[in-house]
N, C-alpha and C positions, 0 to 999 in steps of 0.2 A: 411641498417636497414629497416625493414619490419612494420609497425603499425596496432595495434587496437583500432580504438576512440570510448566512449562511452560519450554519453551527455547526460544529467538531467534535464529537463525540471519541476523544484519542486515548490513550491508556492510562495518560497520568492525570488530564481533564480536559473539560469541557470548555470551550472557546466561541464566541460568534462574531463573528466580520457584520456590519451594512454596511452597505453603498449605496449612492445615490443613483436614481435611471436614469440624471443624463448625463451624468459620464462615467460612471459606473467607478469612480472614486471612492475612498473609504470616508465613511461618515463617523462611525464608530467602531471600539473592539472593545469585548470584555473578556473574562477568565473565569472559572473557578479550576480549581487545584484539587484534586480529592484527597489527597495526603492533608495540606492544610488546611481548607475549609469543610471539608468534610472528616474530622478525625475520628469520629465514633466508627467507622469500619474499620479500622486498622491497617490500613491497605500502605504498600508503599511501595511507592512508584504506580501508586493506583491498580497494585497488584497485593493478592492475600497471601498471608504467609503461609507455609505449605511445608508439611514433613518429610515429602515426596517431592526434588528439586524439578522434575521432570513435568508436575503435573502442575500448570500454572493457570487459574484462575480469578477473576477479580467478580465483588458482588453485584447483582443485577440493580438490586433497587439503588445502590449507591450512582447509579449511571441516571437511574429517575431521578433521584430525590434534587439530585445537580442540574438538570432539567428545573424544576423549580427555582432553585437557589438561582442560577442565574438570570433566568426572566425577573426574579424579584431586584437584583443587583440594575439591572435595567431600568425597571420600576423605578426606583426609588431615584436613577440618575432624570428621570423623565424625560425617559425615552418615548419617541412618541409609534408608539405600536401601532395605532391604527393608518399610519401610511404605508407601511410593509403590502405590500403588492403580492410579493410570494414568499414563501420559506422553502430552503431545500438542507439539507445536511450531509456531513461526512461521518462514518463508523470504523471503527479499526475495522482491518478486516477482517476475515477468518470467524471472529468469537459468537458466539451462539447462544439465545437464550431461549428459553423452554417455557411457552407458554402454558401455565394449567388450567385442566377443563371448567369453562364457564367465564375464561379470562375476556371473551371477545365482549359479552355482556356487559363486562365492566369498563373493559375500555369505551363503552358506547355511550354512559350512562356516570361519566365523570361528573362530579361536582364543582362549581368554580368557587365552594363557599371551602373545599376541604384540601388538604394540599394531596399532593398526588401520592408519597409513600403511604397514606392513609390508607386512600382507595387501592391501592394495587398491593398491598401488603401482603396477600392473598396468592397473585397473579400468576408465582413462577412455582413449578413445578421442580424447581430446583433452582435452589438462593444463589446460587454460584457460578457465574458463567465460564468455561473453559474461552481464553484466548490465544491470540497470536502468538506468543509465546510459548505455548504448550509443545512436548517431543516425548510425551505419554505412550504416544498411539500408535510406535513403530509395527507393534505385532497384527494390528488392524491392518494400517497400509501394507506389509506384507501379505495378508489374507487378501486382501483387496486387489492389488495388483495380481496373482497367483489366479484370481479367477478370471479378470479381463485381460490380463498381460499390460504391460509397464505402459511400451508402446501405444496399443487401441487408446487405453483411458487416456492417456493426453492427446492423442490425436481428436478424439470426442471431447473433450472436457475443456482441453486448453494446459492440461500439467499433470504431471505424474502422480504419484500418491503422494503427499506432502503430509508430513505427522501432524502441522499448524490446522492444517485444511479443515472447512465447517464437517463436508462428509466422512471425515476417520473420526473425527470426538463425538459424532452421530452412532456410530458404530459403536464406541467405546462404552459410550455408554446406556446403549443399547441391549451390550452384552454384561457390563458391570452390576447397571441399575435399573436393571427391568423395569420394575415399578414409577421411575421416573419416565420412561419412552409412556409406557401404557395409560399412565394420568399427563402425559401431555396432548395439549389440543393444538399448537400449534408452535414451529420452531422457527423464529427470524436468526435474521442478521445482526450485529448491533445495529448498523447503517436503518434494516428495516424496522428493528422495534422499535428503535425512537423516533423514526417516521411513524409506526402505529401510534403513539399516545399520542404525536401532532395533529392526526387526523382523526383519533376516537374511533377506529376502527383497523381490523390487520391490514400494515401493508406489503403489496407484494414485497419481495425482491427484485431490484433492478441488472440486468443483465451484465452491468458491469461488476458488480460485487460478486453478485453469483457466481461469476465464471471464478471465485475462489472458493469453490464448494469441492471438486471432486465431483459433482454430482447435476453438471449443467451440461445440457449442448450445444456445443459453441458455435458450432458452422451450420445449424439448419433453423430455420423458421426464423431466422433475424436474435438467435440467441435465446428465446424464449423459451423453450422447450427443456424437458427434462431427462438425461440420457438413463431411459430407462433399466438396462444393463448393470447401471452402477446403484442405482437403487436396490437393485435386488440384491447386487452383491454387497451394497452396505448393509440393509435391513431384511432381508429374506423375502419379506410382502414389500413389494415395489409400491402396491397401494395405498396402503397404509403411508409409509414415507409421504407418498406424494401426497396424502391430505393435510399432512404436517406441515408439507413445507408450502400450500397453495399451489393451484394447478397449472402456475405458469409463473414466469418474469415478467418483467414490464420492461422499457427502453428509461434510460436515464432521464431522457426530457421530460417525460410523461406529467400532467399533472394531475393528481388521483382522487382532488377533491378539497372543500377548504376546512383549513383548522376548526378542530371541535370545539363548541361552543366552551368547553371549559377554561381556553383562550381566552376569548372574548369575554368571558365573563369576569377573569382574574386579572389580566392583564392589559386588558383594551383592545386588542387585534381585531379587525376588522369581518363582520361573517364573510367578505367574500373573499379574504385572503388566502390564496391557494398554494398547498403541499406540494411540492414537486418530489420524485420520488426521491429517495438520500444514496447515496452510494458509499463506496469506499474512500478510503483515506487517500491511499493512490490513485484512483482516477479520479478526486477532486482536486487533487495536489495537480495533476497531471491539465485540468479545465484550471488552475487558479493560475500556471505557467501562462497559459496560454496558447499548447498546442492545442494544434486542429485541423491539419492533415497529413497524409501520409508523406514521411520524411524528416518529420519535426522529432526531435529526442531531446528528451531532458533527462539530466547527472546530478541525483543527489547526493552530492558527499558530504557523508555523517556518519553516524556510527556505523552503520552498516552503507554503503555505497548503493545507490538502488539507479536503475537504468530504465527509463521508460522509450518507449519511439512509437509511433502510431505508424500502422499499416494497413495498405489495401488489399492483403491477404494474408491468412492464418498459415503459416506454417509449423504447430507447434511440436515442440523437440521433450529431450526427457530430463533436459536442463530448460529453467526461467518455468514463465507462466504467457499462456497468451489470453487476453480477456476481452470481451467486446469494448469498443471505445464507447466512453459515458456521453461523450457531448454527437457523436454522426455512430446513430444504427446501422451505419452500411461496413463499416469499418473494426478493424481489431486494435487494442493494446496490448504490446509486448509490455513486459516486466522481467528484467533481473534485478537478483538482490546477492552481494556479496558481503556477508557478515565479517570480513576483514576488513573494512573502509579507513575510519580515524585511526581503532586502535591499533593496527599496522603500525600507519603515518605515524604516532601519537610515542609509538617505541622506539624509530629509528631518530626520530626526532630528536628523542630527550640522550638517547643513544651517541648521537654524530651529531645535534648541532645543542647543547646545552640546552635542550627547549624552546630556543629563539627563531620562529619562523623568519627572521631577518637571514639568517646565517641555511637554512634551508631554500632561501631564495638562491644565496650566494650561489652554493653548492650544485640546482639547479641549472643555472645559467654557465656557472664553468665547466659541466660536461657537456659533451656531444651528444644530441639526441642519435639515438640505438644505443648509445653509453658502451663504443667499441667493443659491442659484441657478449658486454657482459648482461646476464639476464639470471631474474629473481624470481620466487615463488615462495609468498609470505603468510601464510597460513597460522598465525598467531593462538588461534582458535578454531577449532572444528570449522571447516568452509561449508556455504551451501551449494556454492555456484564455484565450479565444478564440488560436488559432494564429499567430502573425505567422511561419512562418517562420523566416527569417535576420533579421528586419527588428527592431532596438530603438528605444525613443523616448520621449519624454514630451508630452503634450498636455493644453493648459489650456484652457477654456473658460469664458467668463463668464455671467451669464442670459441674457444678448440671443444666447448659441450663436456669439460672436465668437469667435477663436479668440487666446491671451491669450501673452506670449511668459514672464510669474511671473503666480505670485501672493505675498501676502502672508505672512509666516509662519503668522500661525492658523490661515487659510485652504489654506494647504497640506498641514499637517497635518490638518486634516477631509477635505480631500478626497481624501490617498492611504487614510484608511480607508473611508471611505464610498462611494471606486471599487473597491476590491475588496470589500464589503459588498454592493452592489448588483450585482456582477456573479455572486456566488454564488446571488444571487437570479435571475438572469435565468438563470442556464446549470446550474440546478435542475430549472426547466422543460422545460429541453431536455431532461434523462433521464428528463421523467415524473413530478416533482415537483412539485404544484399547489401555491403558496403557503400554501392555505387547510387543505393537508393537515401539514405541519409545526406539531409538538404541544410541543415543545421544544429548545433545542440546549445540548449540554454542548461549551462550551471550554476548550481543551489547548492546549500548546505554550506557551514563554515570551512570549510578547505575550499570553496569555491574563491576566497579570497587571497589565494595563491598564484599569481598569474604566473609561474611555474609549471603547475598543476594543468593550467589552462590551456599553455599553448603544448603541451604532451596532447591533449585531447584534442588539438585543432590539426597539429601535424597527423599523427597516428589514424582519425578518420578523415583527414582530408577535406575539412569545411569550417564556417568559420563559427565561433564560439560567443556566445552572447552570454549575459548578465543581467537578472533580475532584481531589481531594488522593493523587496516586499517581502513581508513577514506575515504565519500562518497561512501558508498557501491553500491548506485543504477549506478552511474556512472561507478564506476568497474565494478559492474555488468553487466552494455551496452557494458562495451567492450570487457568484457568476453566471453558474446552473438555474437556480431558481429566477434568475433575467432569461433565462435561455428558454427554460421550460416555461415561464410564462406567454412571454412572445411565441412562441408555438402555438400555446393555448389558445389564443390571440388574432395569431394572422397565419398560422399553418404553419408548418414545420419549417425554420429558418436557420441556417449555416448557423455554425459556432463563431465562425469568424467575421458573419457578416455583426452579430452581437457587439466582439471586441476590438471591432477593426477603429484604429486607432485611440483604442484607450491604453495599453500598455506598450511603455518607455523599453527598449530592452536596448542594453550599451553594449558595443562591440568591443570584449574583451581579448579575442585573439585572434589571429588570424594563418590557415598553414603556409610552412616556408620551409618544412624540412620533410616533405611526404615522401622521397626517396630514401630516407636514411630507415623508415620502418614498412619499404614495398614489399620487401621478404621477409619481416620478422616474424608473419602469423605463420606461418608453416611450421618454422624452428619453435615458436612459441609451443605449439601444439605437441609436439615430437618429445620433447622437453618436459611438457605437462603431461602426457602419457606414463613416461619415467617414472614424474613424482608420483603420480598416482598410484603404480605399479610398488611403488618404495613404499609406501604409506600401507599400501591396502598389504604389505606385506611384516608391517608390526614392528617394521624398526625401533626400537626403543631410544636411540638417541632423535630421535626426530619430537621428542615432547617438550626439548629442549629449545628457547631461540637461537 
């Protein structure tokens, strides 16, 4: 029996999927938890605690030492590691570690008699990695953008200045802690530094993680390349940066070489078992779906709603992100994300239907999709996708565009899903996604169990709506990848789809039947959303109330 392992390198822990090569079925899953199995860092939520709410960090070697801990969890279940054919991985995205000068020696020159926080105990030039979570960096991204303009850097890059972004916490601390830039020898991804210890040497960045840097160029050389411009504007010496970060990307399939003998020596893995490069969370989540060409969109709904869609051209906007797609170098990934998702849902809910998604269904199905004219904007928390800022609130409106202080319960519920429904649709556009080119969407996330929820999404874009029966996608998704990237390795570079054609079930959850009731609503939408923004960005003070 033949393996493909994928691992997950996520905020709260460490995860790895195998499958089997011939049908690329799950063979096995494990876990570790950093909170629980790891409790000597103190972290929670896999996240350090911090006197500064703004500035959010988690410990680098705690991401290693879990790296061990769970090969040995494997171990001990007798796994058998030397079938593994390839390994590839998933990294949050965004968070950054800081390698210190003379790290690469040691990644080279691993032990498999010695565990790994041993050897690396040394390696980082600062114990703390800044992540996804961080909004420290505002006064950077303002310098930032100020010198390229808002516009250029995400026409180049793929997205605007983003506080999260690896290139503003580059900058931050750049300018905060000098001495950390200056004994650093080299700065990954998470995605790439724990592809480095897998390979016992650095590895690159793969073009899809990258493209959430601030500091990649999206539309020339197949993504490879480094927009030189924003180097300079993060770090002053463009050069310098770019020996940090390695003098290029690589493509997602790539395979870069096989696991370091400290593998094989500890674990059993086989010497020719090959690294595929690791990406992000999202464009493994996005290969564990099962997209793979332009048209395809997948809707996670979860705490934060997040929008993927693959396309055959970049047009990136100063909303979303656009990134090379992980699994076809020819091709881009859109990304939005709206941090209103659940806990929206999760208020009007307990609000109008006693907490009982039964009674949410209800309410659903007895209004009229467009919900006569009435329309909502639910902003619970600071939004990303359109921006508000510092600024939260809620706003109702009626047909006649009065502006409404309730609504009714049905009607409330129709309208926190069908404002965030139609704002996926309008800020789709923005990165370059023309309605008319969305061929289907798969929904994920627990609100995805709302066929309510589902057919809003099937009317409103006009296609039909499918359902995936699978859990840890980014980890599927890694070892999806490392089937992908091997067979490349293999027999020359091979479709995504030719990989998974016919290994994933996906159930036809909806279908549209109401696409006239919302042909006009993006307009009014937008007109509407202009308003709120306008009210927001103008300090109202009851707007912090729901």
């Amino acid at each position: 029996m033949s393996l493909f392992l994928g691992l997950d390198s996520s905020t709260q822990g460490l995860k790895a999927t195998a499958v089997r090569r011939e049908d690329l079925q799950v063979f096995k899953r494990y876990a570790v938890n950093f909170d629980k199995d790891l409790p000597h860092y103190k972290t929670s939520g896999g996240m350090s605690a911090s006197s500064n709410s703004a500035r959010v960090t988690s410990p680098t070697l705690m991401w290693i030492e879990a790296l061990d801990l769970i090969l040995k969890k494997m171990q001990d279940d007798a796994f058998p590691f030397s079938e593994v054919l390839a390994v590839s991985g998933s990294g949050q995205q965004h968070g950054s570690v800081y390698w210190a000068k003379g790290s690469g020696e040691l990644l080279g020159s691993l032990d498999g008699a010695q565990p790994l926080t041993k050897q690396l105990a040394s390696a980082f030039a600062r114990s703390e990695s800044p992540i996804w979570a961080d909004s420290s960096t505002g006064a950077q991204c303002a310098r930032v953008e100020k010198a390229l303009g808002r516009s250029r850097l995400a026409q180049a890059t793929g997205s605007r200045a983003y506080e999260r972004f690896t290139g503003m916490q580059i900058a931050k601390i750049l300018e905060e802690e000098p001495s950390v830039y200056a004994g650093c020898e080299r700065i990954s991804l998470v995605s790439s530094a724990m592809c480095s210890v897998l390979l016992g040497a650095y590895a690159p960045l793969d073009t899809s993680d990258g493209s959430g840097t601030n500091l990649n160029q999206l539309q020339e050389l197949g993504g490879r390349g480094w927009f030189v411009p924003a180097l300079e504007a993060v770090a002053g010496d463009a050069a310098g940066l770019r020996r940090r970060l390695g003098p290029g990307l690589c493509s997602g399939h790539e395979g870069l070489g096989c696991v370091a003998p400290y593998f094989c020596k500890r674990y059993g893995f086989s010497e020719s078992c090959l690294v595929v490069a690791w990406s992000g969370d999202n464009p493994n989540s996005l290969a564990g779906l099962g997209l793979h060409e332009p048209g395809d969109v997948a809707v996670s709904l979860g705490t934060s709603d997040t929008m993927f869609a693959l396309m055959a051209v970049a047009s990136p906007g100063e909303d979303g992100m656009v990134l090379r797609n992980p699994v076809d170098p020819t091709s881009f990934m859109g990304m939005l994300v709206f941090k209103n998702g659940s806990l929206s849902r999760e208020v009007v809910l307990k609000e109008h239907c006693a907490g009982q998604w039964e009674q949410w269904e209800k309410m659903l199905a007895n209004t009229k999709p467009g919900n006569s004219g009435a329309m909502g904007f639910y902003f619970h928390n600071p939004e990303i996708t359109p921006t508000t800022g510092d600024k939260s609130g809620i706003f109702r409106f009626g047909s006649d565009d009065k502006e409404l202080d309730s609504f009714p319960g049905p009607t409330e519920v129709r309208a926190v899903v069908e404002s965030k429904v139609l704002a996926m649709k309008a800020f789709a556009q923005g990165i370059g996604l023309a309605p008319s080119e969305v061929k289907r969407i798969i929904a994920t996330g627990g609100a995805s169990a709302s066929q309510g929820i589902l057919q809003v999404l099937a009317d409103v874009f006009g296609v039909p709506v499918f359902t995936l029966d699978q859990t840890d996608s980014a980890s599927l998704g890694a070892a999806f990848r490392a089937c992908h990237g091997f067979r490349c390795a293999t027999e020359g570079f091979v479709p995504f789809s030719t990989v998974l054609a016919g290994k994933l079930q996906y159930k036809l959850a909806a279908e549209p039947s109401a696409e006239d009731a919302y042909r006009d609503a993006l307009p009014r939408y937008l007109r509407l959303q202009k308003e709120v923004l306008a009210q927001l960005a103008g300090g109202d003070p009851k707007r912090v109330r729901s």
